[in-house]
C-alpha positions in Angstrom: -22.3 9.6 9.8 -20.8 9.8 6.2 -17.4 9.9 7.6 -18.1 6.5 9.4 -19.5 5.2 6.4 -16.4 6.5 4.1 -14.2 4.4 6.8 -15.8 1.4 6.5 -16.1 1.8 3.2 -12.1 2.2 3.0 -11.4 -1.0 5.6 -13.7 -3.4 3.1 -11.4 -1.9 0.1 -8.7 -2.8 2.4 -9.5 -6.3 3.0 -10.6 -6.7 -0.8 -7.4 -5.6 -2.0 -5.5 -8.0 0.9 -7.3 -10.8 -0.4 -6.7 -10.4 -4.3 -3.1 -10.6 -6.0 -0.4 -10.9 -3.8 -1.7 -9.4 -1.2 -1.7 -9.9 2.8 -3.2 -13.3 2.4 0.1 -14.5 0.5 0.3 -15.4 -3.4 -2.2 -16.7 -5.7 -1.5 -20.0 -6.7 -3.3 -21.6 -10.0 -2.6 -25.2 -8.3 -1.7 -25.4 -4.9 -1.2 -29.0 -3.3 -0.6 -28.7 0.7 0.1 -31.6 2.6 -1.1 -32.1 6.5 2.0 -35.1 7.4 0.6 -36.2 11.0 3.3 -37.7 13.5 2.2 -41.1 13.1 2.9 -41.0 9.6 -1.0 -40.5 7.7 -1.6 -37.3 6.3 -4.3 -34.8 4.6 -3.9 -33.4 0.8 -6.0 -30.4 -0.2 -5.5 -29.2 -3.3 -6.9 -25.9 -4.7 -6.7 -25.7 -8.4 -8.2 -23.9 -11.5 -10.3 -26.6 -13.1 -7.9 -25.7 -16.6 -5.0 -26.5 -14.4 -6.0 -29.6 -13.5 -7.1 -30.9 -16.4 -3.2 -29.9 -17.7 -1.0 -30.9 -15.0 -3.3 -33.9 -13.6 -5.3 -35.2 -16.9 -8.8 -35.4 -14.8 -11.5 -35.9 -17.5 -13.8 -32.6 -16.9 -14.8 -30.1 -19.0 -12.3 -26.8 -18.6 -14.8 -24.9 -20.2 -15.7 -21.6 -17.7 -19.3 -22.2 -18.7 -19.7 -26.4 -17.9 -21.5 -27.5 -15.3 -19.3 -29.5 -12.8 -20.5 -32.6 -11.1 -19.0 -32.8 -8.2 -20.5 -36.5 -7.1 -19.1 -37.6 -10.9 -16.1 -36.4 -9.8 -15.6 -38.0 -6.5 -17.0 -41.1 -7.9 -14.4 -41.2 -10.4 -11.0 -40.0 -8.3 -12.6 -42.9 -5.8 -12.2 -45.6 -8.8 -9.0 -44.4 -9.3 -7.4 -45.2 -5.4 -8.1 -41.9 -3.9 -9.7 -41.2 -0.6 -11.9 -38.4 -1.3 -12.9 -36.5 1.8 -14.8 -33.6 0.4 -15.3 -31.4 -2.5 -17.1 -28.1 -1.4 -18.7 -25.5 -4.1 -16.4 -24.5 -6.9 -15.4 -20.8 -7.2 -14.1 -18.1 -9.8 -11.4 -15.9 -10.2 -10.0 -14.6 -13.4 -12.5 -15.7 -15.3 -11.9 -19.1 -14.6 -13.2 -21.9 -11.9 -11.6 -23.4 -9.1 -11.5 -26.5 -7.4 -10.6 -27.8 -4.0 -10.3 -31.8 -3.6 -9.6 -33.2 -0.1 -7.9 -36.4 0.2 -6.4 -39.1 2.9 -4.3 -41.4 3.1 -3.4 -43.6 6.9 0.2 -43.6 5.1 1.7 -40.9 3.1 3.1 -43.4 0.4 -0.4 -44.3 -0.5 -0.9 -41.1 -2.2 1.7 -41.9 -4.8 -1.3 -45.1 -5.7 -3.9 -42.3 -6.3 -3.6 -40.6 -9.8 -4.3 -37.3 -8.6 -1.4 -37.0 -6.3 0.5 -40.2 -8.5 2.9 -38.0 -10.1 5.2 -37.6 -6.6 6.7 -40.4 -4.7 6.7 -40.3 -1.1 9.3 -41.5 1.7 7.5 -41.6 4.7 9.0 -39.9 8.1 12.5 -41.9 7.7 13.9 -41.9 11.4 17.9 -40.4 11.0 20.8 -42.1 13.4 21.3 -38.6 14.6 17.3 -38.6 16.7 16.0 -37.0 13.8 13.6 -37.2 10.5 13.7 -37.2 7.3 10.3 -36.5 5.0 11.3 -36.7 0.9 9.0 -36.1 -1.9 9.4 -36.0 -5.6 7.4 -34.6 -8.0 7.8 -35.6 -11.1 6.1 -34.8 -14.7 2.5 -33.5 -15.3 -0.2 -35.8 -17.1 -0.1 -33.3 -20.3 -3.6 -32.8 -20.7 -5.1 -30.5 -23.4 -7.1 -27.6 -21.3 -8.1 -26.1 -24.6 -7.4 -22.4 -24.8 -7.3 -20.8 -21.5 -6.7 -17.1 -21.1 -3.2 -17.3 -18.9 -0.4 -15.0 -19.0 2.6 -17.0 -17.9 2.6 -15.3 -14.8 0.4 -18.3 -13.4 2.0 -20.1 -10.5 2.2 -23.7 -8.5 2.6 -24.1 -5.1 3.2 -27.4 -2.9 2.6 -26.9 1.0 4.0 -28.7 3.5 2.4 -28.6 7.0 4.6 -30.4 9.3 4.2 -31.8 12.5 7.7 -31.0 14.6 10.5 -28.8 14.7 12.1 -28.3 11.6 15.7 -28.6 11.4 16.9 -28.3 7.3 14.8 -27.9 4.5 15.4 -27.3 0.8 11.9 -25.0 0.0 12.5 -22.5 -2.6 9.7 -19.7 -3.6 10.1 -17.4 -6.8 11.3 -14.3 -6.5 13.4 -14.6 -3.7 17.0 -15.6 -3.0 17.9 -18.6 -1.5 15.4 -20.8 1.1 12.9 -19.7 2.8 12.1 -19.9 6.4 9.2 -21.6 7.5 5.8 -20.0 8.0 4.3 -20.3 11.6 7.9 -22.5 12.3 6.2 -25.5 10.6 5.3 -25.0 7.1 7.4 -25.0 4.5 6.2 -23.9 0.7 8.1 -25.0 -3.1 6.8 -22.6 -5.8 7.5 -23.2 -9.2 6.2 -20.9 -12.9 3.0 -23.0 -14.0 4.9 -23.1 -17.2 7.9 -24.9 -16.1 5.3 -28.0 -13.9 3.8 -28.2 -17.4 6.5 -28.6 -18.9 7.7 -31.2 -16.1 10.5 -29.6 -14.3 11.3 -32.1 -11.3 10.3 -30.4 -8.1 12.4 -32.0 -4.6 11.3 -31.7 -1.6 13.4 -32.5 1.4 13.0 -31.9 5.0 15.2 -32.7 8.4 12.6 -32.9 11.5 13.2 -33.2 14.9 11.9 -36.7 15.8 11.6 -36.1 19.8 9.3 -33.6 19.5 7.6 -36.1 17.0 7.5 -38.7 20.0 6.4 -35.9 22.5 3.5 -34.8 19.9 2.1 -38.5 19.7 2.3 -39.1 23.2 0.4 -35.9 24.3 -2.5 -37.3 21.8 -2.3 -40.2 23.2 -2.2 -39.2 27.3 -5.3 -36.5 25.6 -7.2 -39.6 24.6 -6.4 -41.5 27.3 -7.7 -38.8 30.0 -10.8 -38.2 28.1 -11.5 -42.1 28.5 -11.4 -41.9 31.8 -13.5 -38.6 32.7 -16.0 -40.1 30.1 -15.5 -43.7 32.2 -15.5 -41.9 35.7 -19.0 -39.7 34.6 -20.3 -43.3 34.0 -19.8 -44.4 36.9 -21.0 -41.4 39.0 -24.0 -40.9 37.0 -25.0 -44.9 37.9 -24.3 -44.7 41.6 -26.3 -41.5 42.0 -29.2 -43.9 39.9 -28.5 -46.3 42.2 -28.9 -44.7 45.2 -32.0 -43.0 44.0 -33.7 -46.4 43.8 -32.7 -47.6 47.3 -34.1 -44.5 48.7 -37.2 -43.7 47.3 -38.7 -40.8 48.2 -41.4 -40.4 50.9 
């Protein structure tokens, strides 16, 4: 019995110690912006972020104090005045002593995110369809809004991360993490990640994103969610229908 316990002890070390640093889970990021780009061109941001960090790099008014209450409602309200589509803002979180934020956002076209301050600091190309069958997706992101998080207890170790989920093959890319040479390949073949020093987005080093896609499978993606729909129409139409014949013929022969 106290071996048992020792070894379950020892797999929930295990899974605390995946979960914390850079551990199994991947790297901590201090601001992590990950973009869902759908085929038809309308995409998901949901950015995770220490409530410091975003006061620095994205200038939203909140208090970065680790002790201030945070209004979420205030919050959406305000992102919402300021041409964002706010999705959802669940519970806040701590780590290092500091709390953490995650904002979801949507857009029905990617370039609208660029009108949304929280996301306004990158322009966005749109899937760009290429002579060659393919696509192109560009982003820039350009400075941070420089606001004063007051004293915050980093290290300069901190870093940014921008995720790209993509919806087709990918073909060329330009994604770059730290601490490793040359690109890297894509996680789960579709997702791509830039990483830059917290430091350096502060200080407004340009980050480039560029990605070749292959459009067919684009296509082949869009029609597959369009046949799904479709089918599901019709088993929904053809239930109908059964379910009022069989009502129907109830009624024309009642029961004895």
């Amino acid at each position: 019995m106290l071996s048992r316990r020792i070894a379950v002890a020892a797999v929930l070390a295990s899974v605390a110690l995946a979960t914390t640093g850079c551990g199994l889970l991947g790297r901590e990021y201090e601001y992590e912006e990950q973009i869902y780009l759908a085929a038809n061109g309308s995409a998901t941001v949901v950015i995770d972020s220490s409530v410091p960090a975003l006061v620095a790099l994205r200038g939203l008014a909140i208090d970065p104090a680790p002790s201030a209450r945070l209004d979420r409602e205030a919050i959406r309200e305000r992102l919402t005045a300021d041409g964002c589509q706010v999705t959802r803002i669940p519970d806040p979180w701590r780590r290092h002593g500091r709390r953490f934020l995650q904002i979801r956002l949507t857009a029905d076209d990617v370039r609208d995110f660029a009108r949304c301050t929280l996301t306004s600091w990158s322009t966005y190309s749109g899937l760009v369809p290429l002579a060659d069958g393919s696509a192109r997706y560009q982003q820039a992101v350009g400075a941070a809004a420089g606001g004063d998080p007051g004293k915050v207890n980093w290290d300069g170790s901190e870093v940014v991360g921008f995720k790209l989920h993509l919806p087709s093959t990918i073909l060329e890319h330009n994604a770059e993490v730290l601490d490793r040479d040359g690109p890297r390949e894509p996680e789960r073949g579709n997702i791509l990640t830039w990483e830059q020093r917290l430091t350096d987005r502060r200080a407004g080093q340009p980050i480039a994103i560029d990605v070749r896609m292959d459009q067919q499978s684009i296509l082949a993606h869009t029609l597959t969610l369009f046949g799904g729909a479709f089918a599901a129409a019709l088993f929904t139409l053809g239930v109908a229908v059964w379910a009022l014949s069989r009502r129907r013929g109830a009624s024309l022969h009642p029961p004895a």
